[in-house]
C-alpha positions as CSV (number, residue, x, y, z in Angstrom):
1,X,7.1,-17.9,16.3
2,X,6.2,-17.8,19.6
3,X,3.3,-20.8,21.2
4,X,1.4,-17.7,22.8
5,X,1.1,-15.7,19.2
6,X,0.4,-19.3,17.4
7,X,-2.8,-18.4,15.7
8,X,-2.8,-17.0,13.0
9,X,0.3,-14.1,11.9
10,X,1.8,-12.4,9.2
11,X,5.9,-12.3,8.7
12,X,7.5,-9.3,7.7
13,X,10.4,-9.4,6.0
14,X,12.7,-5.9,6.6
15,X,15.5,-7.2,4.4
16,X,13.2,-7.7,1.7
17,X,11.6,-4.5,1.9
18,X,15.5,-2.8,1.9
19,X,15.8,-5.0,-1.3
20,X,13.4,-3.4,-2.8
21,X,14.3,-0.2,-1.8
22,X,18.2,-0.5,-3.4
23,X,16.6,-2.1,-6.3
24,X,14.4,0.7,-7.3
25,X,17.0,3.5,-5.8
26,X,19.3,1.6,-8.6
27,X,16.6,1.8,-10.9
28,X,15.7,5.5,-10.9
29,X,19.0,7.0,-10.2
30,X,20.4,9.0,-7.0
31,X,19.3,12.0,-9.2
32,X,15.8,11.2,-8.2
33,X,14.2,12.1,-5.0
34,X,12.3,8.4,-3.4
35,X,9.0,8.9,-1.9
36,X,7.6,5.9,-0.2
37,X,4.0,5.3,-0.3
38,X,3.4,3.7,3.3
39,X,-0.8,5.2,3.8
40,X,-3.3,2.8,5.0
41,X,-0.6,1.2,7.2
42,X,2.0,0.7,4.8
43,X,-0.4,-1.3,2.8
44,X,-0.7,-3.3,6.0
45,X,2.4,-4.3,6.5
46,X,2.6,-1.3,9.5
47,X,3.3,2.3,9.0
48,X,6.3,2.7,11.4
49,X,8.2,-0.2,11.4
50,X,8.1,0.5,7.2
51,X,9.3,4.2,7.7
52,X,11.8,3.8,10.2
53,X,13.3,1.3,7.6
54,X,13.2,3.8,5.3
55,X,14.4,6.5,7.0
56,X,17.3,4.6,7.7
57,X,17.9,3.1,4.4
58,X,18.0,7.1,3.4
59,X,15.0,7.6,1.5
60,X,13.5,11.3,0.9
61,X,10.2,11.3,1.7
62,X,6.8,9.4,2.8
63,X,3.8,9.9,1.6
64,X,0.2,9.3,4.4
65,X,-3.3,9.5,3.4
66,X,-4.4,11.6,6.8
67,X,-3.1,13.8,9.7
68,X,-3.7,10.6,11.8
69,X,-1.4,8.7,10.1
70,X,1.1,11.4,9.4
71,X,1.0,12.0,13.6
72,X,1.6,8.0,14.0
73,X,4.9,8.2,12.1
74,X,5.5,11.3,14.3
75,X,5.2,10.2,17.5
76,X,7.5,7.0,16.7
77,X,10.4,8.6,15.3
78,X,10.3,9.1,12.5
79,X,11.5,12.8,10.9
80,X,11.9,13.0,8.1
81,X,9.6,14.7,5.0
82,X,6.1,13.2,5.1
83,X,3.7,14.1,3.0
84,X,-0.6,14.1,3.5
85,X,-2.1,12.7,0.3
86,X,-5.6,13.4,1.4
87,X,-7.6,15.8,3.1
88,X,-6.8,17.7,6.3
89,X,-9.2,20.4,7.5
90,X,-8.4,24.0,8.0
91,X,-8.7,23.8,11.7
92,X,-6.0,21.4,12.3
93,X,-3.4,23.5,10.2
94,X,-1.2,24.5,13.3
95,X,-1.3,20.5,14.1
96,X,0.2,20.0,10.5
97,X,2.7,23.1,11.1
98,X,3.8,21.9,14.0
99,X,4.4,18.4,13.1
100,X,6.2,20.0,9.9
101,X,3.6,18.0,7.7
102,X,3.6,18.4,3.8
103,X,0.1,18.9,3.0
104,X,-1.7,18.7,-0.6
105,X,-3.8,21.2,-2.2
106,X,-6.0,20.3,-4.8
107,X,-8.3,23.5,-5.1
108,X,-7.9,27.1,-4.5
109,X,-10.8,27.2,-2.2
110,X,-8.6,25.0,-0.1
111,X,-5.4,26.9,-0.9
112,X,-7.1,29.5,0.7
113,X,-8.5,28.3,4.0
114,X,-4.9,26.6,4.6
115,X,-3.3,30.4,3.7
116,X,-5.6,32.2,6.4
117,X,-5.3,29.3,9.1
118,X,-1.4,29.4,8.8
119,X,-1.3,33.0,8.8
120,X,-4.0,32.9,12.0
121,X,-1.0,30.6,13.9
122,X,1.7,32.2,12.7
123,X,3.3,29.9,10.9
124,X,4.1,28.5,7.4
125,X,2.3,25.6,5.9
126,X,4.6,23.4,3.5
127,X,2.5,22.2,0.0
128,X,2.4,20.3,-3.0
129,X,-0.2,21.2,-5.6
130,X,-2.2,18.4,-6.9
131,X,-3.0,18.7,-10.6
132,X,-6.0,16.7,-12.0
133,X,-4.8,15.3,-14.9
134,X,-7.2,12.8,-16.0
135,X,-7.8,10.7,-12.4
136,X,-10.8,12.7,-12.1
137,X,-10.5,12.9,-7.9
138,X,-8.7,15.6,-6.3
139,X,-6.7,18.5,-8.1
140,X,-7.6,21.4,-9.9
141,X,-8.7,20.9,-13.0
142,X,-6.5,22.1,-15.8
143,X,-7.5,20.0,-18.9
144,X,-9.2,21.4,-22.2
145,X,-11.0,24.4,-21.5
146,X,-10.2,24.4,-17.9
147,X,-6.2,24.8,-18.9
148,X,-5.7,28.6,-18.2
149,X,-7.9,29.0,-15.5
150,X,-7.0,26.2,-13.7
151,X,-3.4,27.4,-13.9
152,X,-4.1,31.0,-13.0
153,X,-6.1,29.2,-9.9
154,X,-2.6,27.3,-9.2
155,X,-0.8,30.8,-9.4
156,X,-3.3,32.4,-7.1
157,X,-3.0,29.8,-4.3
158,X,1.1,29.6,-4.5
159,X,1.4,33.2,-4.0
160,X,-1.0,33.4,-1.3
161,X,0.8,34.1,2.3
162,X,2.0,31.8,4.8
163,X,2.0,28.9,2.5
164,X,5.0,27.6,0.8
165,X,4.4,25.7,-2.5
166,X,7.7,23.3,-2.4
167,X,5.9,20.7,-4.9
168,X,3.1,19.7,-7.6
169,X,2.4,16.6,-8.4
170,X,-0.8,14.3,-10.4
171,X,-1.3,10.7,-10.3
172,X,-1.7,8.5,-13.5
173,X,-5.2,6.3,-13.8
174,X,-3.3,3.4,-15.8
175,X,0.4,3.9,-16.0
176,X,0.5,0.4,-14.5
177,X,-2.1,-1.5,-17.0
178,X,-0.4,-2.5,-20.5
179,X,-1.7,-1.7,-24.2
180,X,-1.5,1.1,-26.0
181,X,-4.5,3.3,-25.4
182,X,-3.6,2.7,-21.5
183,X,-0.4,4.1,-22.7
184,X,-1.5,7.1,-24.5
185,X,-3.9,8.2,-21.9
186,X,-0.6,8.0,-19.5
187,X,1.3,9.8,-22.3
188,X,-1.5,12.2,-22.3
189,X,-2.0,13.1,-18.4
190,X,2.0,13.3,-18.5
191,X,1.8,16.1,-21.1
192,X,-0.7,18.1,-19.6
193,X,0.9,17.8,-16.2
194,X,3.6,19.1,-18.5
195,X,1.9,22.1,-19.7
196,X,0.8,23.2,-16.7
197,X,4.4,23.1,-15.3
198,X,5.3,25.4,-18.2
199,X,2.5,27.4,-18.3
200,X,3.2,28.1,-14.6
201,X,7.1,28.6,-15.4
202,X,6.5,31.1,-17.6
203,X,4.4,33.0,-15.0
204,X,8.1,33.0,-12.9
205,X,6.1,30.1,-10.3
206,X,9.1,27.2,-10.3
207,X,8.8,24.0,-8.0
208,X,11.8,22.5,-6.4
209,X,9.5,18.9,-6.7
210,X,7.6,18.0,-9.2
211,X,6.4,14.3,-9.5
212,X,3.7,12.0,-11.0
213,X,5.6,8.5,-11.1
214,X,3.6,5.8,-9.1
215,X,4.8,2.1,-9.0
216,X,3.7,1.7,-12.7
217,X,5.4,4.8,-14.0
218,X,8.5,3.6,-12.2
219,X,8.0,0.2,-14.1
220,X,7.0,1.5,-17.3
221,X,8.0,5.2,-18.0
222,X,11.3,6.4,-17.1
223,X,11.0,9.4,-18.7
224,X,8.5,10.7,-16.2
225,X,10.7,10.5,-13.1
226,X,11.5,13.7,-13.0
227,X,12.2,15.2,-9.7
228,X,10.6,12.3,-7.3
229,X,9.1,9.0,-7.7
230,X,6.3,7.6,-5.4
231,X,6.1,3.6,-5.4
232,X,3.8,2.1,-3.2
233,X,2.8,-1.5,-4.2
234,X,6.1,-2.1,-5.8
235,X,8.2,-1.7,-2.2
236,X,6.1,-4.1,-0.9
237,X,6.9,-6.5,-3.7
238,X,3.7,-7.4,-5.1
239,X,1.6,-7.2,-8.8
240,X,3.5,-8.8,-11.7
241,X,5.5,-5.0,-12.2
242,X,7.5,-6.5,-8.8
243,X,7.7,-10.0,-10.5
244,X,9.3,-8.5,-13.6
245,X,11.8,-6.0,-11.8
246,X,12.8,-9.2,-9.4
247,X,11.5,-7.9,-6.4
248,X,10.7,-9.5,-3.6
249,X,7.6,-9.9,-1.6
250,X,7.4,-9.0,1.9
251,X,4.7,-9.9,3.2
252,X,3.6,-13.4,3.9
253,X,0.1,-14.2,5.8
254,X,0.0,-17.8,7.7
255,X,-1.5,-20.0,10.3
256,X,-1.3,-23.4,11.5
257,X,-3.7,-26.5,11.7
258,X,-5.5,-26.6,15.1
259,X,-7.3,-30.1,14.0
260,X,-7.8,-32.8,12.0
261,X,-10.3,-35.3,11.5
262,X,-11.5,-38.1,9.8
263,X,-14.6,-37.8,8.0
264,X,-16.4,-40.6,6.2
265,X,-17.6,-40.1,2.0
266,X,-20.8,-37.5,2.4
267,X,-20.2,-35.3,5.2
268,X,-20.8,-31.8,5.0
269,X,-18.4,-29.5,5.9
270,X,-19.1,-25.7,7.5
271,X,-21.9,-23.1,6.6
272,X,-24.1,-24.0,4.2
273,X,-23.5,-27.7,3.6
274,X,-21.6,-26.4,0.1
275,X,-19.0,-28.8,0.3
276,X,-19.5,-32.7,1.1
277,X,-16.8,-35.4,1.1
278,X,-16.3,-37.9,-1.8
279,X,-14.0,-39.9,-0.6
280,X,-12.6,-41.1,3.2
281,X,-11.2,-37.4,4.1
282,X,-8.9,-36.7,6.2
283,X,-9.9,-32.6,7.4
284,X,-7.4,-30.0,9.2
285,X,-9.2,-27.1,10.8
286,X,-7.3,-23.7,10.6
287,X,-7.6,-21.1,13.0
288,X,-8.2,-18.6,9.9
289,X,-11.3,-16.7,8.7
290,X,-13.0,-13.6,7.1
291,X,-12.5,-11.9,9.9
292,X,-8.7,-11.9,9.8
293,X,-9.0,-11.0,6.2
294,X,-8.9,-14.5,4.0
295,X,-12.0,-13.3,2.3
296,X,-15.1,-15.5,2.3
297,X,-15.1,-15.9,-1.7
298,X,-12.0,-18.3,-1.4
299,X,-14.2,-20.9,0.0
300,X,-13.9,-24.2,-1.8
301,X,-11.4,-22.4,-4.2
302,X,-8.4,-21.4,-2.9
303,X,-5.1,-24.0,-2.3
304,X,-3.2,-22.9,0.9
305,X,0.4,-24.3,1.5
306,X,1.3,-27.1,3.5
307,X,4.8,-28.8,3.8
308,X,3.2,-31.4,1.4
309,X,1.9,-29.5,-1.0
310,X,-1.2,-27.4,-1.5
311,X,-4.2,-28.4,0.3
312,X,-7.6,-27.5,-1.0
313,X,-10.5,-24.7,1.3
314,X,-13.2,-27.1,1.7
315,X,-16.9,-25.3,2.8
316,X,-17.2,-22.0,3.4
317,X,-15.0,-19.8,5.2
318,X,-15.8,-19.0,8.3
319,X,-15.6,-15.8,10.8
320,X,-12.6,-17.5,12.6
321,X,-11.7,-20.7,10.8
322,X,-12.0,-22.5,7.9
323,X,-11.1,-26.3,6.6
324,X,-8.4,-27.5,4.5
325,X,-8.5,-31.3,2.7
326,X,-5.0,-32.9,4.2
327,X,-5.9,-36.1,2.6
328,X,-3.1,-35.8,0.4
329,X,-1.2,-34.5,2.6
330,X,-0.3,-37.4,5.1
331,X,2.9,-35.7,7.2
332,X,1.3,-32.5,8.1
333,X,-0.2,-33.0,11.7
334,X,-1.6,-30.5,14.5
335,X,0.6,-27.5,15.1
336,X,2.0,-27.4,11.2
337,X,2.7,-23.9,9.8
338,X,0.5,-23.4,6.6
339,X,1.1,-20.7,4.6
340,X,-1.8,-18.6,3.4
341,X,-0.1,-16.5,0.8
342,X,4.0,-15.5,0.8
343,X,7.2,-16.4,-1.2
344,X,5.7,-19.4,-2.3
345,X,2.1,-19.1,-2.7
346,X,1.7,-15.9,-4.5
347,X,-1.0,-13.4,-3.6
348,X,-0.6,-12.0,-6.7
349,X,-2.7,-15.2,-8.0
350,X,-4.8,-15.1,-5.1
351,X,-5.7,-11.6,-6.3
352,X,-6.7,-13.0,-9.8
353,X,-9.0,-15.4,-8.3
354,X,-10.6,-12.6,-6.4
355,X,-11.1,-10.5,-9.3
356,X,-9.2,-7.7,-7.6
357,X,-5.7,-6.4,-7.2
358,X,-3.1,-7.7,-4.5
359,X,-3.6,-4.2,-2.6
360,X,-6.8,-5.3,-1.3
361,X,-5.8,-8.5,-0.4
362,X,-3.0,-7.2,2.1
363,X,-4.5,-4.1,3.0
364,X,-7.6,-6.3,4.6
365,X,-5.2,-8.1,6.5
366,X,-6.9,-7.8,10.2
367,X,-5.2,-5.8,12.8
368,X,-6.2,-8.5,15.1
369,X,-3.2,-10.4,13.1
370,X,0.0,-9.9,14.5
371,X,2.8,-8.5,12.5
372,X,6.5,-9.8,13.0
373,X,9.4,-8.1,11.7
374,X,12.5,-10.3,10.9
375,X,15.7,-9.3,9.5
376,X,18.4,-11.9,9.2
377,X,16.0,-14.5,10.1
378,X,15.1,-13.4,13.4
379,X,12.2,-11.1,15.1
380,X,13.4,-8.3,15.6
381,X,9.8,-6.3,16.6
382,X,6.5,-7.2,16.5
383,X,3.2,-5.5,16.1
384,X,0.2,-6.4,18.5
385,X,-3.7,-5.3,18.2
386,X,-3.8,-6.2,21.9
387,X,-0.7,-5.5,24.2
388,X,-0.8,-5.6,28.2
């Protein structure tokens, strides 16, 4: 780590991530397309440096959440299949044409304004049809009374011109949650997605991918692999699915202790006055705050990681720092590497404490945060907010 990036960083960990990657291509089978979910910035963990590993590694295709982030992948390198989750608007349909972007349709309104604005260019617009099976968000809706409509609306947009329907696809609402009725409502969206697949077969409209297995269906359900399988939190390593497969995290979020002082019993530390001393304290600032996403509600709560042992928030955190209690921790001085969450303080529990899920944890990661790439222990890229 270099003394000019000594702040506050996060390490990424490329042979981890290729762990992952060979443990789940293991897992699934060489039968079975692999789609890597790198949208909102790979989780954080940065959209290119993720996809060129990928690429490499020989995976099939990557899924985005925009056209912005589908032309950031683009414009570093990277070639192969990528796929736009979310919306794109009919006017930027050459843009996707040209970049040889995948795009979803989840309506035939949509179906249709992507048909006439591919036709307007000349060109042919790859899709996947999204089927609503029970997320209730994007995709036509084909459940109950809405089955043979819906499907004849699928029909209708796959045969329209200049558009080539090369996938459908749903997403599951619980796949990765246990108990049983969590289970049969997976069961349940599976079987409709199903239906509609044969309902649409049987109307001579075939699909050369068809997919619906996030990272809990690739846990939990191997019978809905099918043709591709999309995992997204479990290439990253993270959620107690990861634990349980042996993955390997590869993320890890740290800092280092700018100061430390003594404090006498009853001092207040930080916003608020919520925290004062009992005891002779000894107090190491950290260089750490909301603002590079350790979220405000750890204050007084959360343990970070010293080279002694955990070390207690004390006071609120702030916009750019926060306090650690080091009175137990006697050998860790100014300049120390503390660990914020990683291989050995799980963000998984971090998450718990939270009351939310370890995606939001690393996704609010700041970009102000540098990223570091290592493989085999050394730096081998680096991602700044701010470069000359």
């Amino acid at each position: 780590m270099e003394t000019d990036l000594r702040r506050t960083w996060t390490e990424i960990d490329l042979d981890h991530l290729l762990y992952n990657y060979h443990a789940l291509r293991r897992r699934v089978g060489m039968g079975v397309k692999f789609l890597g979910v790198v949208k909102a910035d790979a989780y954080g963990h940065g959209a290119v440096q993720v996809a060129r590993t990928l690429q490499d590694a020989g995976a099939d295709y990557l899924a985005v959440s925009s056209l912005d982030e589908a032309r950031e992948l683009r414009s570093h390198g990277i070639t192969m299949p990528v796929l736009i989750l979310g919306h794109t608007p009919p006017e930027q349909v050459s843009e996707l044409i040209r970049l040889g972007i995948t795009q979803a349709v989840s309506a035939k309104a949509k179906a249709e304004e992507y048909s006439a604005a591919a036709e307007k260019c000349g060109g042919t617009l790859k899709i996947h049809i999204k089927v609503d099976t029970g997320m209730s968000r994007l995709g036509f809706l084909c459940a109950g009374e809405h089955f043979e409509g819906g499907v004849a609306r699928i029909a209708h947009s796959c045969a329209l011109p200049a558009l080539d329907a090369e996938g459908i696809f749903t997403h599951f609402a619980v796949s990765d949650e246990p108990g049983a009725e969590n289970e049969a409502c997976t069961r349940a969206q599976f079987q409709l997605f199903c239906d509609v697949i044969d309902a649409l077969k049987a109307q001579g409209r075939t699909f050369a991918l068809r997919h619906c297995a996030n990272s809990g269906a690739v846990a939990y359900y191997p019978d809905m692999w099918l043709d591709m399988v999309r995992p997204g939190i479990l290439l990253y390593g993270l959620t107690e699915m990861a634990e349980e497969l042996g993955l390997k995290s590869v993320m890890s979020l740290k800092t280092c202790v700018s100061t430390i002082k003594i404090y006498e019993p009853g001092a207040a530390i930080s916003y608020g006055r919520t925290y004062k001393t009992d005891r002779r304290s000894r107090v190491g600032v950290l260089p750490i705050g909301y603002a590079d996403g350790f979220f405000r509600t750890f204050s007084n709560r959360f343990q970070v990681l010293t080279a002694d042992g955990p070390a207690l928030v004390l006071g609120r955190i702030c916009m750019d720092m926060c306090m650690i209690d080091l009175t137990g921790c006697p050998n860790v001085g100014v300049g120390d590497e503390i660990e914020i969450f990683g291989a050995r303080n799980s963000v998984n529990a971090m998450a718990r404490m939270a009351e939310t899920i370890p995606y939001e944890i690393i996704c609010a990661v700041s970009k102000r945060v540098p990223r570091l790439y290592y493989r085999g222990g050394q730096v081998v890229d680096r991602k700044l907010w701010i470069t000359e």
